[in-house]
MDAnalysis code that builds the backbone (N, CA, C; Angstrom):
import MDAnalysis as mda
import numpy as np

u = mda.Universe.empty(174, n_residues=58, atom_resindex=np.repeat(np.arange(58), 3), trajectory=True)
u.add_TopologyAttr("name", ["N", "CA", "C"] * 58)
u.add_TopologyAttr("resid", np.arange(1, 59))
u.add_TopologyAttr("resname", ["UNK", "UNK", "UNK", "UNK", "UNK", "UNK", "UNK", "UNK", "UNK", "UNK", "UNK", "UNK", "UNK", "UNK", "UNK", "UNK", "UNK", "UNK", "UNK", "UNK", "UNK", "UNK", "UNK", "UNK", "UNK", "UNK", "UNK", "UNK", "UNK", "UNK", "UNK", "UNK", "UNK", "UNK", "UNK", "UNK", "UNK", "UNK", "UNK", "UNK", "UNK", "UNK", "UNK", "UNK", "UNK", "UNK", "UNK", "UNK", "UNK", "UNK", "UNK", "UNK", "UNK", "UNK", "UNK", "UNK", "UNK", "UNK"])
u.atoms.positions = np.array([
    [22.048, -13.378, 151.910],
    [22.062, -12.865, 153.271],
    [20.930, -11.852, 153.422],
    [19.811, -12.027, 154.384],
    [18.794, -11.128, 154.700],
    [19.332, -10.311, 155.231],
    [19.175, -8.931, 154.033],
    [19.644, -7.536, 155.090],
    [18.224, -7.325, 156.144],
    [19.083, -6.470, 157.695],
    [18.525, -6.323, 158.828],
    [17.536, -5.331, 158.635],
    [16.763, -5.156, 159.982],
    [15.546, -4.406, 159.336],
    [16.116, -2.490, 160.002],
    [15.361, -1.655, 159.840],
    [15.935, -0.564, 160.635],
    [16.236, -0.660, 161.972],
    [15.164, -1.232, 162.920],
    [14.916, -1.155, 164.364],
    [16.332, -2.218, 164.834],
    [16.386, -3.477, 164.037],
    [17.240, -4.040, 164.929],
    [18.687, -3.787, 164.240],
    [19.067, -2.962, 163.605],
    [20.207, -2.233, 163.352],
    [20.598, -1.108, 164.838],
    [19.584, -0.218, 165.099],
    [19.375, 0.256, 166.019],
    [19.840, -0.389, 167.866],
    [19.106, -1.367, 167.630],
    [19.104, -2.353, 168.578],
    [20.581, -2.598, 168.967],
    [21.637, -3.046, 167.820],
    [22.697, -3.664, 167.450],
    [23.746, -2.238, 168.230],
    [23.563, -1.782, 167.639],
    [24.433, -0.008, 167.895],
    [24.164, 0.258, 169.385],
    [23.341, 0.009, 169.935],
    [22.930, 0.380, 171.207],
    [23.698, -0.302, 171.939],
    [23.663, -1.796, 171.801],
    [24.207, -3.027, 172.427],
    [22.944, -4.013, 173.400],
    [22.016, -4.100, 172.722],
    [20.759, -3.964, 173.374],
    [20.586, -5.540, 172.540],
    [21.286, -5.657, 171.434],
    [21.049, -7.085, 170.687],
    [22.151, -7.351, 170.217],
    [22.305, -8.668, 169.870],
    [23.800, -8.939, 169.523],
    [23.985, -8.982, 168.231],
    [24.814, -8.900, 167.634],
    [24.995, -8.785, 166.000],
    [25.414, -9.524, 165.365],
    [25.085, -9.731, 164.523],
    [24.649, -11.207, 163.592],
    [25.992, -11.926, 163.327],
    [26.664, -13.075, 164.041],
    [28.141, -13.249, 163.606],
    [28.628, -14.067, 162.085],
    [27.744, -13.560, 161.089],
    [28.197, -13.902, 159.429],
    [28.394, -12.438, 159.211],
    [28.440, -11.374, 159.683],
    [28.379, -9.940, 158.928],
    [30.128, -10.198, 159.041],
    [30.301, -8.956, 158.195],
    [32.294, -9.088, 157.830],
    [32.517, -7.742, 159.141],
    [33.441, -7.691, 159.508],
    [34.040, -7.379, 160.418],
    [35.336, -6.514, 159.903],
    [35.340, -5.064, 159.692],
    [36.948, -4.011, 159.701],
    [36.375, -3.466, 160.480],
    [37.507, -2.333, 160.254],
    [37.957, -0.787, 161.088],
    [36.741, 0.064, 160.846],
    [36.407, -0.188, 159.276],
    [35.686, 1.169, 158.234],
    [34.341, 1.066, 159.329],
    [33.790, -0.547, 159.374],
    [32.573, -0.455, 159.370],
    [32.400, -0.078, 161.068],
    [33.299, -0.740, 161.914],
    [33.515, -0.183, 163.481],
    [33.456, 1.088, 163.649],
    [34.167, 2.117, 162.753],
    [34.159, 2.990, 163.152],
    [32.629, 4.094, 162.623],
    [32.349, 3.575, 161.825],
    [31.001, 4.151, 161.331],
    [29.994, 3.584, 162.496],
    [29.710, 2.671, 162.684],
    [28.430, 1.772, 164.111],
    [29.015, 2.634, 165.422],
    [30.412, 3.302, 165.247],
    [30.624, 4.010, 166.672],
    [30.090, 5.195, 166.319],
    [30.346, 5.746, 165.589],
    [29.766, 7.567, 164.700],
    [28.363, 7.464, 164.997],
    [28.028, 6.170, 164.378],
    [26.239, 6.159, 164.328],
    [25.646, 6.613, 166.131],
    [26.343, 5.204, 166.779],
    [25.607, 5.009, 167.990],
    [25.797, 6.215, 168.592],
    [27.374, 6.946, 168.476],
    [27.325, 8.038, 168.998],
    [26.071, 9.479, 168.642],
    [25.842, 9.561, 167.378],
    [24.496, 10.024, 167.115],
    [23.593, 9.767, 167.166],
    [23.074, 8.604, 167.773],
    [21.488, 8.343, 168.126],
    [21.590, 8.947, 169.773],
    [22.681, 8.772, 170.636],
    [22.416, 9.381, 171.612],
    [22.724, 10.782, 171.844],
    [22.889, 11.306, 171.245],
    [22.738, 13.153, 171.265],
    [21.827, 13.208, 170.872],
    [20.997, 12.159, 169.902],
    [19.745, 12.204, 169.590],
    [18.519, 13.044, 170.608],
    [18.889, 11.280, 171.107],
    [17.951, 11.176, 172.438],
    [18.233, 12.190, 173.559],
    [19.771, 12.849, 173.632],
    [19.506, 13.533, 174.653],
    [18.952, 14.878, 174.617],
    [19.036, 15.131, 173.327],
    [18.088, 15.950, 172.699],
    [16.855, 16.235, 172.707],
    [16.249, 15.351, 172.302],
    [14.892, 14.809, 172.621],
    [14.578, 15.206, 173.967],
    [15.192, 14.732, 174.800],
    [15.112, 14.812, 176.344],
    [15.004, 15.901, 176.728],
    [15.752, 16.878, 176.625],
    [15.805, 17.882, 176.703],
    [14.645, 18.851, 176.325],
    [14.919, 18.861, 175.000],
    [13.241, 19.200, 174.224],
    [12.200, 19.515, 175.177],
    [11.956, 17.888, 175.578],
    [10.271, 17.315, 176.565],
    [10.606, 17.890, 177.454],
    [11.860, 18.113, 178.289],
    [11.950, 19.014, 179.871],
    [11.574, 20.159, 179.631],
    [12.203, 20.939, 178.346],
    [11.290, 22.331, 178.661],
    [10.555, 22.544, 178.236],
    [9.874, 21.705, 177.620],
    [7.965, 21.452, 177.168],
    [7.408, 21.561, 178.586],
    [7.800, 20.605, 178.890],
    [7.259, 20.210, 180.457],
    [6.810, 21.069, 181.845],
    [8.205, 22.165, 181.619],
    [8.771, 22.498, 182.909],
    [9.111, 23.908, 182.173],
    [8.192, 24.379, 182.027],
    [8.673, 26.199, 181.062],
    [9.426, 26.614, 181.825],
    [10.463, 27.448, 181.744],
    [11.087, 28.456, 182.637],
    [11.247, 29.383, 182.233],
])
C-alpha cells in the first residue's frame, strides 16, 4: 500500500479530497484526523490573524 504524500493527507482532513477507501477505518484513527483537522485550522486562523496586523498596525 503506497503511503500518502503530506499535502494530500492535508487535503483529506480538510475534506477537500476524498480518502482512499482501502485505508482501515476505527474510532482511534477518526478521532486523531478530527484533533488534526481541528489544528490545522487554528492554524490558519492564526496565520490570518498574524497578516491582519502586519497589514493593518494598530
Amino acid at each position: 500500500m503506497k503511503q500518502p504524500s503530506f499535502f494530500t493527507q492535508i487535503l483529506q482532513y480538510l475534506y477537500i479530497k476524498k480518502r482512499d477507501a482501502d485505508t482501515p477505518h476505527n474510532t482511534n484513527i477518526k478521532f486523531m484526523h478530527g484533533m488534526n483537522r481541528i489544528s490545522i485550522f487554528m492554524f490558519l486562523f492564526a496565520v490570518c490573524v498574524i497578516i491582519y496586523r502586519l497589514l493593518f498596525k494598530h
